[in-house]
N, C-alpha and C positions, 0 to 999 in steps of 0.2 A: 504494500500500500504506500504510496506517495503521498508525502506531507504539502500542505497547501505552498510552499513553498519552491518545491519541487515541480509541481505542477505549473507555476508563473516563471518560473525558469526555462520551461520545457517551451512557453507558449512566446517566452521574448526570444529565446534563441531561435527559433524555428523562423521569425521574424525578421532579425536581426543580425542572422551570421554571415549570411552573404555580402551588407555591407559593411561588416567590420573586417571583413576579407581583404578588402580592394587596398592596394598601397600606397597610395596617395593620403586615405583617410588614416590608414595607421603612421604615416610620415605628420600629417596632420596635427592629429591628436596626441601623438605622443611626443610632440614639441616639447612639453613643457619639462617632461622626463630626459630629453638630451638636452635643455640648457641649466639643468639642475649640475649636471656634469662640465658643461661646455663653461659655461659663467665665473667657475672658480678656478678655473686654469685661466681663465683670463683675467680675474684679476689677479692673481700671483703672478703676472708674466706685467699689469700694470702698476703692482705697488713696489716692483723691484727691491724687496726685499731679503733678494741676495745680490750682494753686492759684484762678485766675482763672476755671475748669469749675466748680471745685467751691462756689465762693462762689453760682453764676448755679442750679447743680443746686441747692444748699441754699434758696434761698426761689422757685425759680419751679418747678421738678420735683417728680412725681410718681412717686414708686417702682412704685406699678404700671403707668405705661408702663414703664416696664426692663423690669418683669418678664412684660409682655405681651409687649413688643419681642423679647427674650430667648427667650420659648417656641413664636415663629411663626421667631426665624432658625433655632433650632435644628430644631422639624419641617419648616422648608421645604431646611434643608441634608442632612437624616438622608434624608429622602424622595431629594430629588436624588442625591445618591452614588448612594442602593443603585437606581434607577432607570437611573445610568448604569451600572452596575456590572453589573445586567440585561442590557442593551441591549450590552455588548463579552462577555458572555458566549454569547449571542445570536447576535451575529455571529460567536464564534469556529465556533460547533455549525453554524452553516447555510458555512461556508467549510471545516468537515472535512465536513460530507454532500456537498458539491459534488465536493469530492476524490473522495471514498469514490467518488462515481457514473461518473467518468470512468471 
């Protein structure tokens, strides 16, 4: 027997998994989760507080690798979360239909 819970779960997934699929809306959506990572390397690279980094960054770096660096960790972290995030969502909905069918 499925708890009412279970059953609202069954009935948003079946709804909703084909577009949390598309990679666009997972690049989207899960912005907020790669600049949670992206944001703090960039400010340790802005409050140059090492001093011996910052002397080697000041005449051999390039700001736009940061800022390339910067916008492939953060779509390849946004991407990955909501792809795993997919994928335990996934597996809860196919382990309550397996229930459900006993």
């Amino acid at each position: 027997m499925l708890t009412k819970e279970e059953k609202d779960f069954i009935i948003y997934w079946e709804a909703n998994r084909n577009k949390r699929k598309k990679l666009f809306r997972q690049w989207l959506v899960g912005i907020p989760m790669g600049l949670a990572i992206g944001v703090p390397i960039l400010i340790n690279y802005a409050t140059g507080w090492y001093k011996r980094a910052a002397m080697v960054a000041g005449t051999q770096f390039n700001p736009i690798v940061l800022l390339v660096a910067l916008l492939l960790i953060v779509s390849f972290t946004a991407i990955i979360y909501k792809q795993h995030q997919w994928d335990q969502y996934e597996q809860r909905y196919r382990e309550i239909k397996a229930k459900k069918e006993e």
